[in-house]
C-alpha angles and dihedrals in degrees: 000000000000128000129177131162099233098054118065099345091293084297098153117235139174133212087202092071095062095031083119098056089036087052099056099024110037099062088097101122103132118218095266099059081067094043092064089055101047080044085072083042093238129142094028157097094023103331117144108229134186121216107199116178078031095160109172089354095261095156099038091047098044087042100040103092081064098083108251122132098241129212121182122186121175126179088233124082094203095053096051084050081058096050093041091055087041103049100041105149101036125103096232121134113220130196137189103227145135108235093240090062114050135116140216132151121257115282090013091142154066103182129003116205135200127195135189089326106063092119092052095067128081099257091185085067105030103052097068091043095049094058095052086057093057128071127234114310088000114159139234118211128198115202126193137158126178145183113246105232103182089045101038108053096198095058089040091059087051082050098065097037082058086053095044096068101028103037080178101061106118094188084087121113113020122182128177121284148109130311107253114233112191116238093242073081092065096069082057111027151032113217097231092178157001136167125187108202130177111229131155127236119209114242135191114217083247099039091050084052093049086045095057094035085061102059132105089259093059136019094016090051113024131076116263089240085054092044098052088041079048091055106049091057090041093055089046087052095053093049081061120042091016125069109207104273125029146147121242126205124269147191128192126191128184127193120193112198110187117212116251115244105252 
C-alpha cells in the first residue's frame, strides 16, 4: 500500500490488488518505445540493468532478446509474482523491495531504468544511492508513456468515468512534456537527453477496458464492489463511442541522466 500527499489527494493504492489485469493488459509498449532506448545503446549487449518500478517485468521481458542482465525489484509481491510466471525461461533475477531500500553494491550496474513509477519513489534518498550503484558514467533512464486525453476522445471518455468514481485520481489530464527530475539529481547526475514523441497503440474494446481498469485510479485504489460497478459502465460506453478495434493516442518521453565523475 502506498500513500503520499501529492499523488491522488493522499487517497492509498496498491499496485498488488490489480497485478492480474496489469499483468495481462499493461504490456502495450510499441516497438518504438524500445527503439528509442537501444538507440542510446543502453540495455543491451551485456549491459547489467536495474528495473525498478519493475511491476510485471514489462521492460526486463520485451528487452530482454537484446542482450542486458536484467534485474527487476518492485515494492509488490504480487507483482513480482507476476513478473516471475510471466518471464520463465529468462534468465532475469526479480526482488521484492521499496526503492528506498534496496541494496547493491557500489558500481552494480551499468543502467538503471524507471518506468511508469519514477514519482512514487523518495527522490531525496534514492539519488545518491543511485549513483553509487552505477558505475562510472552509468545511466539512469526515466520511461513514460501516456494517453492523450484532450487529443484522443475515446480515451478522453474513459478519462472522465475514472473520474467519476475517484475525483482524487491525479493521473487526469496528460499533455505532452518532459519528464520532471527533481534538483536533489543535480549533485549525481547530468541530464545528456530526452525526446517526447506522439505514437498510437492498437486496442481491443476489451483490452482498452482491462488497460484503464488497471490503472492507479481504478483497480490499484477503488473498492472491488466500485471497480466492477466501474466496469460495467466502462464496457456500455465503449459499445458506444469504440469499434472493436482502434488505436488511441500516445505520447512517449525518454529522459537519459548520465552519472558525474566522482
Amino acid at each position: 500500500m502506498i500513500t503520499d500527499k501529492n499523488i491522488d489527494g493522499g487517497k492509498p493504492f496498491d499496485w498488488g490488488r490489480t497485478s492480474a489485469d496489469y499483468a495481462k493488459f499493461r504490456d502495450i509498449y510499441p516497438q518504438e518505445f524500445y527503439d528509442r532506448i537501444l538507440e542510446r545503446g543502453l540495455c543491451r549487449d551485456g549491459q547489467r540493468v536495474l528495473d525498478i518500478g519493475t511491476g510485471t517485468g514489462v521492460i526486463p521481458r520485451n528487452m530482454y532478446r537484446y542482450g542486458a542482465k536484467w534485474t527487476g525489484a518492485d515494492i509488490s509481491e504480487n507483482q513480482i509474482e507476476q513478473a516471475k510466471l510471466l518471464s520463465q525461461g529468462m534468465d532475469i533475477d526479480y526482488i521484492v523491495s521499496p526503492t528506498e531500500k534496496l541494496e547493491f553494491p557500489d558500481d552494480s550496474f551499468d543502467v538503471i531504468t524507471a518506468c511508469q513509477c519514477f514519482w512514487y519513489f523518495d527522490h531525496e534518498k534514492v539519488a545518491e544511492k543511485f549513483s553509487r550503484m552505477l558505475k562510472d558514467g552509468g545511466r539512469i533512464l526515466v520511461l513514460y508513456m501516456a494517453w492523450l486525453p484532450f487529443e484522443d476522445s475515446i480515451a478522453g471518455a474513459s478519462e472522465e468515468l475514472v473520474l467519476k468514481y475517484n475525483p482524487s485520481w491525479s493521473g487526469k489530464g496528460e499533455t505532452m512534456h518532459p519528464i520532471f527530475i527533481p534538483e536533489c539529481y543535480n549533485e549525481y547526475f547530468e541530464i545528456v537527453h530526452h525526446d517526447e514523441y506522439k505514437l498510437n497503440v492498437r486496442f481491443t474494446r476489451e483490452s482498452w477496458n482491462g488497460r484503464m481498469k488497471a490503472c492507479r485510479g481504478v483497480g490499484a485504489s477503488l473498492s472491488s464492489e466500485k471497480v466492477a460497478e466501474w466496469e460495467k459502465e466502462h464496457l456500455a460506453l465503449l459499445e458506444r463511442n469504440a469499434p472493436e478495434e482502434f488505436d488511441i493516442l500516445h505520447y512517449g518521453a525518454i529522459a537519459e541522466l548520465k552519472k558525474r565523475s566522482r
